[in-house]
LUMZA-899593 format. One record per residue: x, y, z of N, C-alpha, C, O, CB in turn; residue in three letters. Coordinates in steps of 0.05 Angstrom, whole numbers, plus 5000, padded with zeros to 4 digits. Glycine has a CB too. Example, Ala and Ser with C-alpha at 12.3 -4.5 7.8 and 13.67 -1.06 7.14 Angstrom:
<nodes>
526448865156524649105156526449345156528549345169522649115181Ala 525749555142527349795143525850015157526850235161528249885114Ser 
</nodes>
This chain:
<nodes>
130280365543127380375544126280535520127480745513126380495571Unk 123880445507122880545489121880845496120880835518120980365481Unk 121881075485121181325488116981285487115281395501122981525458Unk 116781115469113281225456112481025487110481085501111481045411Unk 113780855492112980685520112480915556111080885576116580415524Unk 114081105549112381305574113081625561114981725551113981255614Unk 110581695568109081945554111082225569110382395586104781955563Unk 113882175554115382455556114882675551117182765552117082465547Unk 113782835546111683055542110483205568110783435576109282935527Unk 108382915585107282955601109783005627109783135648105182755601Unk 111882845614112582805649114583075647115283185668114682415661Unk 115583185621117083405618115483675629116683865639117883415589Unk 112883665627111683875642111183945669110384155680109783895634Unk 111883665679110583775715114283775728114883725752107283395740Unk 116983845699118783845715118684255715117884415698121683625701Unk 120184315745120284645745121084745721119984935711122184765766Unk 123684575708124284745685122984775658123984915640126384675680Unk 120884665656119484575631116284625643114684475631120384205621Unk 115384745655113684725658111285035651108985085655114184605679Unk 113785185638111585395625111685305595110885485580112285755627Unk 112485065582112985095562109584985546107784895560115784955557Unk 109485025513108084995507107884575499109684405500108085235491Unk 105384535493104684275482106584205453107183975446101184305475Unk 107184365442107984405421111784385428113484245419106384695409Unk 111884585448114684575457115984375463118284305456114984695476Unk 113384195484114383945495115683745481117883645485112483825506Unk 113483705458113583485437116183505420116983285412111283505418Unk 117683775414119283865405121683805421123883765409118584075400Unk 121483805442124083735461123983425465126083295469123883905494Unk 122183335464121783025473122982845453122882605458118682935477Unk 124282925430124682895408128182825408129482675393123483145392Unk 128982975428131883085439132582905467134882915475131583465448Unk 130782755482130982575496130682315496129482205478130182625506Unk 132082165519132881875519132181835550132381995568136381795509Unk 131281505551130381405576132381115578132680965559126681355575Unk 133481085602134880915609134680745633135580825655136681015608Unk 133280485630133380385654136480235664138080085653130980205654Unk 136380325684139480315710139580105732138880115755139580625734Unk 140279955723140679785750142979845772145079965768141279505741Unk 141879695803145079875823147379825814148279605805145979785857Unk 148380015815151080035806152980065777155380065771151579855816Unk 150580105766151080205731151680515730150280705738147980145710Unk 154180495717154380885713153281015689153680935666157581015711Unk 151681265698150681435674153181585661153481595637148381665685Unk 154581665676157381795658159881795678159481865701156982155647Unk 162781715669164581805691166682045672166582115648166581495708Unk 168282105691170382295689172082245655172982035646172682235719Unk 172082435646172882505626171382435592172082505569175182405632Unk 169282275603166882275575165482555574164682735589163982005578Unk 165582475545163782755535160782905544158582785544163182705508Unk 161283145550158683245564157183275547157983485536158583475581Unk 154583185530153383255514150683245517149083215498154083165496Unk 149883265544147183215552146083245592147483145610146882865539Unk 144383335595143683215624142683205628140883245612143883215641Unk 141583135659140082825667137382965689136983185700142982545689Unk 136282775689133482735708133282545718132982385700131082755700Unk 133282425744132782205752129582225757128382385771134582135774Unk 128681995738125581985744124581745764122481755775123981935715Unk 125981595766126681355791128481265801130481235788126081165790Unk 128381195827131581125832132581315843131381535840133381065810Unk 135081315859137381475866140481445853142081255854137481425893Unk 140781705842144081745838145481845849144282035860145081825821Unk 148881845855149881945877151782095845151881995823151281715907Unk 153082345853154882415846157582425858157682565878154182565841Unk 158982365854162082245867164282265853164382195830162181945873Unk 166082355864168582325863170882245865171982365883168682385866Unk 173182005851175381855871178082105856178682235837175881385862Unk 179381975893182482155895184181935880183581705877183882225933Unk 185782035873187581815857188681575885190581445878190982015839Unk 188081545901188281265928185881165922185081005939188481355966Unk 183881225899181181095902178581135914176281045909181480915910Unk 179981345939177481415957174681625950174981865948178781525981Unk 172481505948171181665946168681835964167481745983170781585930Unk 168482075951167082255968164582335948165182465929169082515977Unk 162182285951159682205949159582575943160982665961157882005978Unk 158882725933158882985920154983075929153983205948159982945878Unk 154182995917150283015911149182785914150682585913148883115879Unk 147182765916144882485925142482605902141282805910143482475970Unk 141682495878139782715865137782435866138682205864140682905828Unk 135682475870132782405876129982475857129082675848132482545900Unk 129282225856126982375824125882715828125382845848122982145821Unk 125682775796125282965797126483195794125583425791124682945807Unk 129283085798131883305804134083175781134682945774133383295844Unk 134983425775135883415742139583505765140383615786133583775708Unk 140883325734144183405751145283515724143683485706146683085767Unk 148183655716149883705695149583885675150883905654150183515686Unk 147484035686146084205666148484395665148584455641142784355675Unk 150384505676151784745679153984715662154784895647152584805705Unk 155384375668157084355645156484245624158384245608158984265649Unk 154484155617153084135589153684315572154284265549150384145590Unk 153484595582153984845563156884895559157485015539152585125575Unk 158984815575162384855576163784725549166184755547163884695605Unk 162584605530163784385520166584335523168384385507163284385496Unk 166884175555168084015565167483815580165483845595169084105573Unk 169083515581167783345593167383305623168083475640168483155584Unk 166383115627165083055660166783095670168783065657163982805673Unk 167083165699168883285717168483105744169983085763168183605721Unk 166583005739165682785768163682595748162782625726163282995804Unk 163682325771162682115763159282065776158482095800164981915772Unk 157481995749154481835763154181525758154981345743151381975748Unk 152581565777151581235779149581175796149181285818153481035787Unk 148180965784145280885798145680825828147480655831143880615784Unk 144580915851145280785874142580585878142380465899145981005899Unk 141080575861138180245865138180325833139080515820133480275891Unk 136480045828135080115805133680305797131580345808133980005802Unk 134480485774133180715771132780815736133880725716134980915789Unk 130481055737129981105700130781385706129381555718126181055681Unk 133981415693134381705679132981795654132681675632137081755673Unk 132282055663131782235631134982365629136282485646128682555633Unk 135582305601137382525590136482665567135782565546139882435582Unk 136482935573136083175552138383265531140283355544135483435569Unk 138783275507141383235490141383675487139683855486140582945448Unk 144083635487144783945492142884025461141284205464149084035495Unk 143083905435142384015409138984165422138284405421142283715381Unk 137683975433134983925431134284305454132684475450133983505447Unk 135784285469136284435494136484785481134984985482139584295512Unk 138984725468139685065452138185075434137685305430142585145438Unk 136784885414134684945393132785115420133385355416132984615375Unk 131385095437129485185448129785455464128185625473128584985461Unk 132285425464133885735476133585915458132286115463137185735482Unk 134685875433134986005410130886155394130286365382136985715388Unk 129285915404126686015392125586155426123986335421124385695374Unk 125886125447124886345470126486315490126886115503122086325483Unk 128086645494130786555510129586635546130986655566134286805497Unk 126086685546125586535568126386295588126486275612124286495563Unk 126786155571127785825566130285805588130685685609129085745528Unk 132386085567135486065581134486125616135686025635138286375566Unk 132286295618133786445640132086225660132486245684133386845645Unk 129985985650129185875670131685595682131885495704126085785660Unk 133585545654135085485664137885515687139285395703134985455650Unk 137285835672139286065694138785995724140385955742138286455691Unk 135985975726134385965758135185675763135585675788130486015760Unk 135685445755136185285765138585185768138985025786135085175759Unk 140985275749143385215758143685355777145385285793145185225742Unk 142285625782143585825814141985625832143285525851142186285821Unk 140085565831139285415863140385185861139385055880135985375873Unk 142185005845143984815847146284895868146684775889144984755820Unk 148085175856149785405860149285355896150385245915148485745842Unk 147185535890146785585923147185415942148385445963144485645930Unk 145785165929145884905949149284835956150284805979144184605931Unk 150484815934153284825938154684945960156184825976154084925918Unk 153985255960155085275978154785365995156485476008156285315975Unk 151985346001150585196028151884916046151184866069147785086016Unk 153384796034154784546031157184586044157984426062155084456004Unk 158784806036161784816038160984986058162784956075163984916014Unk 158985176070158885316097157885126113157485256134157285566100Unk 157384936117155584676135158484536132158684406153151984466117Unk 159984506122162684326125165284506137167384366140163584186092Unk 165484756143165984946145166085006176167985026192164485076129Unk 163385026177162985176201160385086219158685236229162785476192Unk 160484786219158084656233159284446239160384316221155484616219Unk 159284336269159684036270158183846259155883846251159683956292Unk 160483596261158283306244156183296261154383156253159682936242Unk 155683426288153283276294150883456284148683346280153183216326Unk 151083756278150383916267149683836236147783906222151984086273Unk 151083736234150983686202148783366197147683296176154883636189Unk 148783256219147182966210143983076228141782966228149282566227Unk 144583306240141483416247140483616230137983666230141283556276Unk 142183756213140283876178140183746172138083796161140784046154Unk 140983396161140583276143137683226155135783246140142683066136Unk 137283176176135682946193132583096179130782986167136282946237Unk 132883426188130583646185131283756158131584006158130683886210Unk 131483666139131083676113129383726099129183856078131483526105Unk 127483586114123983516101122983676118121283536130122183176103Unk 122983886127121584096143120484296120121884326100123584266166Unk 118184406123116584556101120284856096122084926110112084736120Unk 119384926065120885086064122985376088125285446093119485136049Unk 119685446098119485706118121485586142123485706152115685776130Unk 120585386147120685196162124585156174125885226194119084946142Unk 125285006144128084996156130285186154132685166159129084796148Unk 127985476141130485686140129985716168131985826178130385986120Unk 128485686183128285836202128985636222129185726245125785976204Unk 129585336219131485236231134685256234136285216253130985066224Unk 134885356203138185476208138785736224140685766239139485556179Unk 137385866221136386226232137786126266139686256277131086316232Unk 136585906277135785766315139085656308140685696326131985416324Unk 139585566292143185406292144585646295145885676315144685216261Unk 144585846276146586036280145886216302147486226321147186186256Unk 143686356304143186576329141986516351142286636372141586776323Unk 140286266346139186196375135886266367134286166382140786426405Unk 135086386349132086496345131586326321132786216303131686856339Unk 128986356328126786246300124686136295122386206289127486096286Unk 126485816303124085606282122685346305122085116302126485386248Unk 122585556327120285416352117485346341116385126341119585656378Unk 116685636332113885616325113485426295111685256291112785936322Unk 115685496278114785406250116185086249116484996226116085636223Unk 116884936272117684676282115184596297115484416313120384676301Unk 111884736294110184686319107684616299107584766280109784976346Unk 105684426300102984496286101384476302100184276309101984356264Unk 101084696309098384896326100784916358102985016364093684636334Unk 098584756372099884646398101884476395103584536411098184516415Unk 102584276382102984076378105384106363105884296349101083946370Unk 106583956366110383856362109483796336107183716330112383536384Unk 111783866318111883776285113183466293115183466307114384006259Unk 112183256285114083056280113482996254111583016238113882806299Unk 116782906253117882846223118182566219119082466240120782966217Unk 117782386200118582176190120682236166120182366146116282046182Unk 122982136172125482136151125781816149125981656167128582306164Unk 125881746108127181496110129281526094129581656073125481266103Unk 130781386106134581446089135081316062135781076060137481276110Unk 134681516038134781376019136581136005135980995986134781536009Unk 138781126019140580996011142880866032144581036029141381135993Unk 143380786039145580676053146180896079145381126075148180636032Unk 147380846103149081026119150881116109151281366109149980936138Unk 152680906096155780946090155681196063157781326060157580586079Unk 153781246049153081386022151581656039151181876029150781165997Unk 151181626050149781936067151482106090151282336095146881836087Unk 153281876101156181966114158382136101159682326111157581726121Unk 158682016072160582116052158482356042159682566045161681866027Unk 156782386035155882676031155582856052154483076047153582696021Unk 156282806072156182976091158983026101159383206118154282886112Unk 161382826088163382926095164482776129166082916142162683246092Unk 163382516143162882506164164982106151165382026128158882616175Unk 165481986172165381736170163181586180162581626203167281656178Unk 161881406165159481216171159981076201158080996213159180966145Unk 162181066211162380976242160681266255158481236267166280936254Unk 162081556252160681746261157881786263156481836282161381896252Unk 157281766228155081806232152881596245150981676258154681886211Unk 153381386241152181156264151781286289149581386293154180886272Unk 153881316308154781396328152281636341150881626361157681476321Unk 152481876318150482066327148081956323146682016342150482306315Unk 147281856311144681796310144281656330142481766343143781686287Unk 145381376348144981266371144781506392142981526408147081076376Unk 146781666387145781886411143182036417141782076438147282096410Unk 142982116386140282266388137982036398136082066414139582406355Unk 138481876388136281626402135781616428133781626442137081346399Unk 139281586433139181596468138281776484137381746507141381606479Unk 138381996468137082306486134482396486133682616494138282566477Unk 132082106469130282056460128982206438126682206428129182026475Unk 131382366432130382566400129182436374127682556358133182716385Unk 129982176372129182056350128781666351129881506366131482176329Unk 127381626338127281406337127981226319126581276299125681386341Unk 129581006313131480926296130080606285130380426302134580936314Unk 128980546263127780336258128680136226126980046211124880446260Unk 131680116223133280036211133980306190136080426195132179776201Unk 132280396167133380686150130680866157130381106151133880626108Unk 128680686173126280916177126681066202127080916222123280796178Unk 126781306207127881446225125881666242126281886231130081566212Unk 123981696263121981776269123181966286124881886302120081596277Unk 122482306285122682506297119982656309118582826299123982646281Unk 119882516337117582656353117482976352115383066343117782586382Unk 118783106359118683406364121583556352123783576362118283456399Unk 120483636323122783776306123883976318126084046310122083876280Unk 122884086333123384446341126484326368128684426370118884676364Unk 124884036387127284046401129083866389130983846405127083986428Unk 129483716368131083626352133983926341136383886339128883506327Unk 132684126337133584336331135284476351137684536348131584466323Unk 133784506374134584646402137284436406138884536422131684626432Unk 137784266399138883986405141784086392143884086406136983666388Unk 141884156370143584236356145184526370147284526357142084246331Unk 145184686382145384866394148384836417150584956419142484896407Unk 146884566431148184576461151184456458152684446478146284376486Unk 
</nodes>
């Protein structure tokens, strides 16, 4: 896709990492980027090509994944517009370590490492806003390996479920998983039950493998929670009357 065909500048500013930068900055970095339209199942990079850049999905979904030498793979990240992947080993100069690819049709931004350290080098502001986002990548990680760890799958397909709960919100849903206290009230608006609408971006079988679960399983819980009338199941659109006992749900 042509670069002058959508106004990279603009769209580089409303991302977190770019968004104290100047007009001047923008244009300067935009210079250092490439737009790629993805059809399903086209890969942006696999295992062992050169890391020399990374990515933004501005439409579309990509999964990050992994195969064992038997072929099998395990679905790593689900990144979703807006959300940038590879930034960490971009800087290692070493290559990819895991594999991307479009899971629908989709438009990556890639940012070229040159374009990236030129802007480090003129305000190393720059570095440390990148600093902030590889740690809340970090974190999420292993946020990940303690939820695979030390939470059942059914536990684990009810954080996925309450995902979309306001920030405050689903710390204080984890707070009610581990101790039993919390996130009654901030699961409530006013009187009234939070209900959630979740639609599943992508497949079962691709949301099972990031969770570490088999897609028979995760089927399985979700019929239950249906059955116990926690949720309502309408092919990938998934309706949650009352988040707080969706939560309590998780507990017993």
């Amino acid at each position: 896709m042509e670069n002058r065909a959508f106004d990279l500048p603009r769209y580089l500013s409303v991302l977190p990492l770019f968004q104290e930068m100047t007009a001047e900055e923008l244009q300067r970095l935009a210079q250092g980027c490439r737009l790629r339209r993805l059809a399903r199942g086209d890969n942006i990079f696999r295992v062992g090509e050169p890391c020399e850049e990374f990515h933004v999905t501005v439409m579309g979904q990509v999964k990050l994944f992994a195969l064992s030498p038997a072929g099998q793979e395990k679905v790593i990240e689900l990144i979703g517009p807006g959300n940038s992947f590879a930034e960490a080993l971009m800087f290692t100069d070493k290559p990819y370590i895991i594999n991307a690819q479009a899971l629908t049709d989709s438009l990556v931004l890639s940012v070229h490492k040159s374009a990236v350290v030129g802007e480090i080098e003129r305000d190393p502001r720059f570095a440390m806003r990148m600093l902030a986002g590889i740690s809340r990548r970090l974190h999420g990680l292993v946020h990940d390996v303690q939820a695979y760890s030390l939470h059942s799958g059914l536990q684990r397909v009810i954080g996925y479920l309450l995902r979309d709960l306001p920030e405050e919100a689903e710390e204080g849903a984890t707070a009610l998983r581990g101790t039993g206290a919390g996130c009654e009230t901030l699961c409530r608006e006013g009187d009234r039950p939070r209900e959630l609408h979740v639609s599943l971006p992508v497949s079962k079988a691709t949301i099972a493998s990031r969770l570490s679960l088999t897609p028979e399983y995760f089927s399985r819980v979700l019929h239950e929670l249906a059955g116990q009338g926690l949720i309502e199941i309408d092919k990938r659109d998934i309706r949650i009357p009352d988040a707080a006992a969706l939560a309590r749900f998780q507990m017993q």
